[in-house]
N, C-alpha and C positions, 0 to 999 in steps of 0.2 A: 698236717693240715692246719691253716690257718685259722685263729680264732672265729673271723666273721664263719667261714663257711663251716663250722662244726654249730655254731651257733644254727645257720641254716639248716640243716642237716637236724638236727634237733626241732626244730619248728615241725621242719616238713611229715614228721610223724603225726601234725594234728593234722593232716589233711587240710590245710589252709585255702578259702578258694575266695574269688571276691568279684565283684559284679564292677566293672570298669569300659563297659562302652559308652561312649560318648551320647547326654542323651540331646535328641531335639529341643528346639523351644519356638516359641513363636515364631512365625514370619508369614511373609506373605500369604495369600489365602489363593489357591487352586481355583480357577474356573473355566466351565466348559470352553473348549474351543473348537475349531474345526481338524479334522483329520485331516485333510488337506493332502496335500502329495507330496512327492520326496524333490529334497534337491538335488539336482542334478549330478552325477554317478562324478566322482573326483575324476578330471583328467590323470593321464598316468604322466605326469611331469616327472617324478624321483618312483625309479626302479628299487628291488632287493631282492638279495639271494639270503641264503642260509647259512651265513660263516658257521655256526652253530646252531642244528636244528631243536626244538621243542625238547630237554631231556628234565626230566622227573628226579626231583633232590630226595623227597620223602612222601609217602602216603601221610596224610595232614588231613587229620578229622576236628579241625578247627575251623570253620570255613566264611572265616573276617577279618574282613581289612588286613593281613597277612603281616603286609608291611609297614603298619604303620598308619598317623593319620596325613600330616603335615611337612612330610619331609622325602627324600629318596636313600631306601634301603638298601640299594645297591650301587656302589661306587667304585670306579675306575683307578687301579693300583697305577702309580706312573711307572713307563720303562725303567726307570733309571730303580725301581724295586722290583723289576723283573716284569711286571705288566699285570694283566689279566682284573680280576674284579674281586672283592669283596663283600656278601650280603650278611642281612640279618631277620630273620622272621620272626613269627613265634609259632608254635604248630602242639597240635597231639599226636603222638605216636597208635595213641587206643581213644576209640570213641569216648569210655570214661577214665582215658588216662589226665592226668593233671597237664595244664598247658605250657609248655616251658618255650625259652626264647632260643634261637639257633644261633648258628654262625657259618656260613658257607665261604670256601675260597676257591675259586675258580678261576685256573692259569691261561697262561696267555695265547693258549689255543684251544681253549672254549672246556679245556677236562677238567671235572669235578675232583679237586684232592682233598677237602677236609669237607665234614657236613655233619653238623653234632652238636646237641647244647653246649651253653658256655658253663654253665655252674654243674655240678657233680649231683645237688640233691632235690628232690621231687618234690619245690615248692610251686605255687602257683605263680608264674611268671608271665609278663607280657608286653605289649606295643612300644618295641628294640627302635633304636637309632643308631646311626652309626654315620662315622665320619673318619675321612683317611688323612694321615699327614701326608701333605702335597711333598714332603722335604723327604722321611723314612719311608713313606706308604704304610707304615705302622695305623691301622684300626684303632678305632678307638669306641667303647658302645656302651650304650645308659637304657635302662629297662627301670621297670616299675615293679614290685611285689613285697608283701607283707614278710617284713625279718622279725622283726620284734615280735613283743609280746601282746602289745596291744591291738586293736584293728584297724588301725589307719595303715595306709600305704606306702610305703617309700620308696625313692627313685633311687637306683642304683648304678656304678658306674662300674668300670674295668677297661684297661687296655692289655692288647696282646700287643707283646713284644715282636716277634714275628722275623722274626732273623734266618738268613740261608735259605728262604724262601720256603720256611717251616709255619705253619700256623698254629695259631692254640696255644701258645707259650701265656696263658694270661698271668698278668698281674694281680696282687691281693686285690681284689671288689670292695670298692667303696660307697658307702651311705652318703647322698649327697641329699638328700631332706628328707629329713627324721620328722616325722609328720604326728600330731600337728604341728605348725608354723604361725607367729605370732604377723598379721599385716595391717601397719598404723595407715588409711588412707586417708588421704591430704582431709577430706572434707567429711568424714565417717569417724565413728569410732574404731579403735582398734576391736578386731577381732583374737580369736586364736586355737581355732578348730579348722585351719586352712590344712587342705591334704594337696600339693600338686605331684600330677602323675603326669603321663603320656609325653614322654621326653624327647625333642629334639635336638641332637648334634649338630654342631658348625665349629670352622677353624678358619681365625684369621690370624692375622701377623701381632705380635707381642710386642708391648714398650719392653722388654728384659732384650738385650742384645743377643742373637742365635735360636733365642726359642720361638714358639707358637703360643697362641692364644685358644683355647678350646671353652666353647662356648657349651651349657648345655641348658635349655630354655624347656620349663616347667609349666603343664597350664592347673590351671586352680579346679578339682575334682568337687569343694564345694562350693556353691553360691549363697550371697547375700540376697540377693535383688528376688523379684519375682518368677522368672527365668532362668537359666543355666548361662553364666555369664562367667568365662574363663579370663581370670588374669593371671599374670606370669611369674613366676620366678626363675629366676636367672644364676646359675651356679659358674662360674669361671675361672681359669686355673691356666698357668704357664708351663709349657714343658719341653725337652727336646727328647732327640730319639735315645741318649742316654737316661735319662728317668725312665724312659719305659723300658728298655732293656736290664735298667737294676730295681726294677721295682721299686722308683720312688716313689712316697705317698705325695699326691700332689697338695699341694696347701689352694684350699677354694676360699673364695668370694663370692659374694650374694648382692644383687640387686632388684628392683620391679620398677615398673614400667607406671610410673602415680596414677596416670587418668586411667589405666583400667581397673587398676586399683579401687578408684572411686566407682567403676562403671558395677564394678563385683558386687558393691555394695549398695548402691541406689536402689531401694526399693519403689522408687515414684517413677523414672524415668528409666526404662528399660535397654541395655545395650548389650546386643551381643556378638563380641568380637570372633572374626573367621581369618585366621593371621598365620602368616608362615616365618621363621626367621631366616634370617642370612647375613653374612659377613664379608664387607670389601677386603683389599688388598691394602689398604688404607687406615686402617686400624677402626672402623666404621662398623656399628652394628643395627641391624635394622629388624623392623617385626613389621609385616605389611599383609592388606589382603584389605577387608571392609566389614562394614558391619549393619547389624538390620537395629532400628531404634521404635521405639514405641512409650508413648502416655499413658497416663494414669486408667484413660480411659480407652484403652489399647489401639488407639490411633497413630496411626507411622507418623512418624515427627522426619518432617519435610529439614534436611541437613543433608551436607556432605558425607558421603556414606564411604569412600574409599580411603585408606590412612595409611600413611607411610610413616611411624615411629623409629627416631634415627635418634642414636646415642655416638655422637664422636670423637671420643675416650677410651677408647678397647672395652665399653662398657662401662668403665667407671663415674660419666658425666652425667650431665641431664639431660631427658628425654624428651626431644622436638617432634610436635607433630605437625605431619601435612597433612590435607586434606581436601577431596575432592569430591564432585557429585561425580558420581557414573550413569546418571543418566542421559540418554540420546533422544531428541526430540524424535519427533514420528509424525504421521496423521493416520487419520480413521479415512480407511477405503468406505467409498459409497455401497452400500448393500445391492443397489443394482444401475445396470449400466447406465450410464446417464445423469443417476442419480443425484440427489443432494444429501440424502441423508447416510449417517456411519454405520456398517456393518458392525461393529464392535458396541454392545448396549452395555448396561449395567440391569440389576435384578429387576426394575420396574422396565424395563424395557428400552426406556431413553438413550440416543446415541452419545456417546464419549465425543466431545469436541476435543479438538485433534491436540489441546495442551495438554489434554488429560487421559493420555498414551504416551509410554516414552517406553525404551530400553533402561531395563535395571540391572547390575548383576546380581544373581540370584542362586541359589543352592549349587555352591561354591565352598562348603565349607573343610573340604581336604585338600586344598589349593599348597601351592608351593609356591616358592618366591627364588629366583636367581639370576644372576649378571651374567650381561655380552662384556663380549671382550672389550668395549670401550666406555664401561660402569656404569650403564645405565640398569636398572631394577626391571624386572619383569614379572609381573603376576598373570596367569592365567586364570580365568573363571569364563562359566557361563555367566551371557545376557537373556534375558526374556521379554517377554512384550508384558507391560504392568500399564496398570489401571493408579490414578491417584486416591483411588480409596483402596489402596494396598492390596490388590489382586493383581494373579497374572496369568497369563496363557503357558498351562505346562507344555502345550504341544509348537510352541514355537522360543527354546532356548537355546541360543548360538554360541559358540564359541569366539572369545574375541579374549584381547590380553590387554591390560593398562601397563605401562613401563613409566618411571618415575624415574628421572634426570635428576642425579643429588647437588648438582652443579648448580643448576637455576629453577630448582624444585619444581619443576614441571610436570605435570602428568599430563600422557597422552592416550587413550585409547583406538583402540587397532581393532579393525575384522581378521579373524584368522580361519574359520571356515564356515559357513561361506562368505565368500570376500564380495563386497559392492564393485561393481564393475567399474572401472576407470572414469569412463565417461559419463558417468552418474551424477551429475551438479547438483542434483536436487534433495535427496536424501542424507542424511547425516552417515548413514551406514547401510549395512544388507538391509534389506526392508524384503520380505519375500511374499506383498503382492506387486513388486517392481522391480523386475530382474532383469528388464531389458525396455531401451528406446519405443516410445518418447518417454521419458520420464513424468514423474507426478501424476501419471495415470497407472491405475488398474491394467496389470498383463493380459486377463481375460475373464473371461464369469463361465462357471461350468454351471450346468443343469442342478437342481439342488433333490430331485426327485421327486417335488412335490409341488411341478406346477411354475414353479421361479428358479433364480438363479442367484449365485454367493460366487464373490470376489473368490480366484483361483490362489491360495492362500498354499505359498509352500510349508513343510512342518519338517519335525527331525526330534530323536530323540535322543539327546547325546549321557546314554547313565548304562551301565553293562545289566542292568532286568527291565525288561516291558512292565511291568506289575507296578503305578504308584502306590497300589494298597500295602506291599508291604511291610513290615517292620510299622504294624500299626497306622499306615498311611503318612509313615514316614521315608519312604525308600528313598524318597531324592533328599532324603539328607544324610543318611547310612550309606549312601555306595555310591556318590560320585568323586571322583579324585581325577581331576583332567592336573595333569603334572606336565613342567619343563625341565629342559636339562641349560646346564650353563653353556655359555659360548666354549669350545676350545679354542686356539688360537689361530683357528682360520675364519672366526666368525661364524663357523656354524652350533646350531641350537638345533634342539629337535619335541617339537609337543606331542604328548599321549593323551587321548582319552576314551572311552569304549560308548557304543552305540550299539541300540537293539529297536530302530524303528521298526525295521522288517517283521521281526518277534512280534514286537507292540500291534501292527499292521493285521497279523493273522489272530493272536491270540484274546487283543481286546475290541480291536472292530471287526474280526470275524471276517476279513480278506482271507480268500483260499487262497488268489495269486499266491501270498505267502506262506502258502502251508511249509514250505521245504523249511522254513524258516523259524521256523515255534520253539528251539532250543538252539536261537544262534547270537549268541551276543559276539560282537565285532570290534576290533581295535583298529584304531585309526594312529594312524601318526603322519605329523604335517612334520616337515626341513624348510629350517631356513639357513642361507647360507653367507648373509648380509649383519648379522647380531640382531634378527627378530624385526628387522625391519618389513621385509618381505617373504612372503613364505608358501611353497609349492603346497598344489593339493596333494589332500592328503593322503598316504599308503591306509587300504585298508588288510585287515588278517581276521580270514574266518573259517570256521570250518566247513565248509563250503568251496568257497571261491579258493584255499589256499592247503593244497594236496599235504603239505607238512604238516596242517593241525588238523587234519582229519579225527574227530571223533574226541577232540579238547572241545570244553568251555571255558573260554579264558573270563580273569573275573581278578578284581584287585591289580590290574597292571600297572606297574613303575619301570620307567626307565632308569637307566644308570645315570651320574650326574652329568654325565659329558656325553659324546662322541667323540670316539678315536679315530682321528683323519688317520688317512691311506696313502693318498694322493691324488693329483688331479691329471686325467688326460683328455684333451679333447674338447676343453671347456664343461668340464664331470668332475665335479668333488664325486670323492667315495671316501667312507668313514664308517666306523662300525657301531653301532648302538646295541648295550643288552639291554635286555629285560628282564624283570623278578613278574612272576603271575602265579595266579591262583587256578589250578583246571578243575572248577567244580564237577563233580560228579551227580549230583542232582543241584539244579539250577537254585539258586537263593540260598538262605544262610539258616543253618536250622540253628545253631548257637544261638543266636537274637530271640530276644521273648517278645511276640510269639513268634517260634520256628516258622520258617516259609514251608517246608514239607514234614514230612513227621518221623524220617531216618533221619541217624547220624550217622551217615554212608562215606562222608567225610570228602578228600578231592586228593591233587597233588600238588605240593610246589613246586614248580617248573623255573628253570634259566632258559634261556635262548638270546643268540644273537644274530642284528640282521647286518649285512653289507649292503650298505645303501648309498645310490649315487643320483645325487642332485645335480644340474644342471644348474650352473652357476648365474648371476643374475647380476655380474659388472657390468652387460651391455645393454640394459636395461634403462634407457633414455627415459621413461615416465615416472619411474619410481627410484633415483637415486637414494644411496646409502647419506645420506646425509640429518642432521639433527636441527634444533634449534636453530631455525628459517625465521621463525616470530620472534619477533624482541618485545620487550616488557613498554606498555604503553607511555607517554611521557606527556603534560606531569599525571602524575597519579598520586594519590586522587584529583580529581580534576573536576571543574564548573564552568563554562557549559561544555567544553570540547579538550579534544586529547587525540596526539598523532601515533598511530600503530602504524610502527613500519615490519616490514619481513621480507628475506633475500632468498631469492629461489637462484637452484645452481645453473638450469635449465632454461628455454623459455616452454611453457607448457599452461594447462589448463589449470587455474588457481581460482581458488572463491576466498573470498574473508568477509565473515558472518559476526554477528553481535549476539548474542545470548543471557536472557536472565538466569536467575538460577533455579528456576524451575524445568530448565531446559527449551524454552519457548522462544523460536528466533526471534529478534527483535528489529535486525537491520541488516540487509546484503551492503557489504560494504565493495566490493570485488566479487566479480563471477566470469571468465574467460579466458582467453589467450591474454598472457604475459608476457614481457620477456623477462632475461633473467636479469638477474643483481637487482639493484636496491628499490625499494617501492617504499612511500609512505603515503599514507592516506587519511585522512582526518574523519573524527566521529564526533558531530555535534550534538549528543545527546537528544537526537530526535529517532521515533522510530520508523516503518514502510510509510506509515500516514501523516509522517510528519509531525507527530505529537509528539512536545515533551516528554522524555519516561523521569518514572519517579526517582527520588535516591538510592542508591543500595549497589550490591555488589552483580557485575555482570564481567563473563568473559568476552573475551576477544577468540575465533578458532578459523584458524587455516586452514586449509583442505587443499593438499595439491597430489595430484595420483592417490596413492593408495596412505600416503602420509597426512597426518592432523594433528597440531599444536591448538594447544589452548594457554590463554592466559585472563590473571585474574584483575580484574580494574575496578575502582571502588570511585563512582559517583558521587558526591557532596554537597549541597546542595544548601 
């Protein structure tokens, strides 16, 4: 037995255990909204079967976040290592047995062969990563748990070597931050009480000729600042499939990421990063996702809230950031037909003038980050409808994905369900009291019970529990994880995330319609089969509606990192996607203080895989697979005027709009039929009323079908 793990083995006799969930911190503030109705039932665009139905890995009386926070636990072994998937959890065996982390390999026809912790002895272990050499299919996995003697916590690492199609051959475990850790930030004092836990894997390509690059990205367990405010450490190391088949110790490297650094530490100006990492083909590494900021005087501080941190060095360089608002203009529907005045008030009752509603992304904070096949970035979160004094409508948050272009740092934001309809000119995006022609009006006004009538307001509740109260009135920050997988090389992608309107519908507004419904959390999954450009409604899975998980609650759902195409006939990709889930056995997380119910009855971890066939969308005239249409305005910055051109492939319906950065249109600059190739069009720095606008920073955004570019143009004046 090797030193480290007799050293473990030796600990694990103190019964070591330690409190490592993620906690909340400020953000937006909850306000009542309307119940409103449902969107519309997903068309059945992409079919699935059962390549491998719902099977049970282990009875798991641990019942959170299974997999993880930031990353995908279960990843696709390539053919050329025999195929099939690789996961990793953490679980209990016994209600008060100690938590340890797993390792599952599961072959290329869906059979469970190996399913077993990775270390030998009964320490307190947890929230595993895991990542495959695209080159051996060789595993490779980093866990968090106290070895030493002290009480901080260290991240751990290990590769199995994994030869003849045998698993579990691990390598000696190594300590990759021995905690505490000393971090000098640019504009703070150095500290040295930093513990980072809850590890994420990635592998890109190596400056060392023939080897890989393995990434393992650390976030900060303590905070400086007012709030829980995670910055990074960064552990990285070169290796081929000979080191891990002889056990070589890998020589690591350490870096962080400065400005969160600084953000850890700000106790005046509060920031807190919600970030996933990922790694090109390019030697490129990136940490993306967004963040919620606030003042002294706990006032949201009006900035670009989405951030793509790109180091392009294999890690070794300095770290650029981009930066964007995510927020979508909007207006305030009239409270009644005809009206003038906005259905949406604030606490004294006054309506919200229509600047002062936008789309934010918002409790988002176990998001993932991955590339299409032609490197463009893709992050997944919810949007919500928000108020400028930093509230928002829990009952209207949609999903929609930002992708960031590292070519010509662009960010764009996309509807991914529900999608705004085509011919929507008016809207920035879904708007759900305007789902259909004429536009910029109200769809209809229902009865309100009491004498009047409220704009018919669709809602949706995209989190796998009805209950916001739980976890303290934190549940939409504890259990949402909407995840993508990467393109494989047919350009298809596949998003997951779970919904329990129905639930929410009986259990908190006390709808019988939904009685059947009181213990049905749902998984959704949308296919794209263009690289995220466009993307089928979505598949939903219930227990209910879907005879194979009869009598599952699924809860914690990750997809694998890819889809494995099959092939196409008939104009039909089909492709296989697993999944890693959790089937709770009583609904919510009794782990979490305070427990949701008062058993530790515990659940199972479940694989399954689906065979799904998308209907391909080459001959899709409105929405081509096409990118960067908008060019960068010329000059910029510019006094009084500047020409934005943009090339559509097509000729088709296009708008191009002006924007400050508060998200408040400024100027239609194009609205109709086009045709296609080159367009340039001039902006004299006037806005609808022909007034001067002031100096400062405004975008330029395109809109044509279901695609939107934006860019950024700086006034001068």
């Amino acid at each position: 037995m090797k030193k480290l793990l007799l050293l473990m083995l030796a600990l694990s006799l103190m019964g070591m255990i330690f409190a490592d969930i993620m906690q909340p911190g400020e953000s937006r503030t909850p306000v009542q909204g309307p119940s409103g109705y449902r969107v519309p039932a997903p068309r059945t665009e992409s079919t699935f079967t059962f390549s491998t139905p719902p099977t049970a890995l282990l009875t798991n009386f641990y019942d959170y976040m299974i997999g993880g926070y930031n990353g995908l636990p279960i990843k696709v072994i390539p053919e050329s290592a025999g195929g099939g998937y690789f996961m990793t959890y953490h679980g209990r065996r016994q209600p008060t047995s100690t938590r340890r982390v797993f390792y599952t390999y599961i072959g290329p026809t869906g059979v469970v062969i190996n399913n077993n912790e990775i270390t030998e002895t009964q320490i307190a272990e947890g929230f595993a990563s895991l990542a495959v050499d695209p080159v051996s299919g060789k595993p490779l996995y980093a866990w968090h748990s106290n070895v030493d003697t002290d009480t901080n916590t260290e991240t751990m690492f290990v590769a199995d070597a994994f030869m003849s199609g045998i698993a579990g051959l691990f390598d000696t475990a190594q300590i990759l931050c021995n905690a505490p850790i000393v971090i000098d930030p640019p504009s703070f004092n150095p500290t040295s009480d930093n513990e980072f836990i809850w590890p994420t894997n990635v592998i890109g390509p190596s400056p060392v000729a023939g080897k890989r690059r393995i990434y393992v990205l650390m976030r900060n367990y303590v905070t400086h600042a007012a709030n829980p405010s995670e910055n990074v450490y960064i552990a990285f190391a070169d290796f081929d499939a000979s080191d891990l088949e002889m056990d070589t110790t890998l020589v690591w490297s350490y870096t962080t990421i400065p400005t969160l650094d600084d953000w850890n530490h700000d106790s005046v100006n509060w920031r807190r990063p919600q970030m996933a990492v990922a790694a090109d083909d390019n030697g490129n590494l990136y940490y993306s996702g967004y963040h919620y900021a606030t003042d002294a005087e706990d006032n949201t501080i009006d900035e670009p809230d989405m951030d793509v941190f790109v180091c392009n060095n294999y890690g070794q360089g300095t770290w650029t950031r981009y930066t964007h608002y995510s927020n979508l203009a909007t207006w305030n529907p009239p409270a009644t037909q005809g009206g003038t005045v906005g259905y949406f008030t604030n606490d004294a009752g006054t309506a919200y003038a229509d600047d002062a509603l936008s789309w934010n992304i918002a409790n988002s904070s176990h998001l993932n980050a991955e590339f299409d096949a032609q490197g463009k970035l893709h992050v997944p979160a919810l949007w919500a409808l928000s108020t400028n004094e930093g509230t928002y409508y829990p009952n209207m948050q949609f999903v929609k994905q930002f992708t960031f272009d590292p070519t010509t740092h662009d960010f764009a934001i996309m509807d991914v369900y529900p999608q705004k309809d085509p011919t929507d000119t008016h809207n920035v995006t879904f708007t759900p009291w305007d789902t259909e022609a004429p536009w910029g009006e109200v769809d209809s006004y229902l009865d309100d019970g009491a004498g009047g009538v409220v704009p018919a307001i669709q809602t949706d509740w995209n989190f796998p529990l009805w209950d916001a109260s739980a976890s303290a009135d934190a549940m939409t920050f504890h259990y949402n994880g909407i995840k993508i997988t990467k393109a494989n090389s047919h350009g298809m992608m596949a998003m997951v995330w779970q919904n329990s309107w129905r639930a929410r519908m009986y259990n908190y507004y006390s709808d019988t319609d939904y009685s059947a419904w009181a213990n049905v959390p749902e998984i959704y999954i949308a296919v794209s089969d263009d690289n995220g450009v466009t993307w089928c409604e979505p598949m939903v899975l219930n227990n209910i509606e879907t005879p194979a998980m009869a009598g599952i609650k699924p809860m914690y759902v990750y997809p694998a990192d890819q889809m494995v195409y099959v092939g196409n006939s008939n104009g039909i990709h089909t492709a296989k996607l697993g999944l890693m889930f959790y089937d709770d056995y009583t609904w919510g997380a009794f782990v979490q203080t305070p427990p949701y119910h008062p058993t530790c009855d515990g659940g199972r971890t479940m694989f399954m895989e689906l065979l799904i066939n998308c209907p391909t969308s080459g001959n899709d005239p409105v929405v081509p697979a096409v990118s960067n249409m908008l060019s960068q305005n010329y000059p910029n910055p510019f006094n009084p005027e500047t020409t934005i051109g943009f090339d559509l492939p097509l000729k088709g319906d296009a708008r191009l709009d002006i924007y400050n950065v508060r998200g408040q249109l400024v100027k239609t600059l194009a609205n109709g039929i086009l045709d296609s190739g080159r367009h340039n069009l001039v902006w004299n720095g006037l806005d609808e009323a022909g007034q001067p606008v002031s100096s400062g920073m405004y975008f330029s955004r395109l809109s044509y079908g279901n695609h939107t570019e934006s860019r950024k143009m700086m006034l001068v004046k």
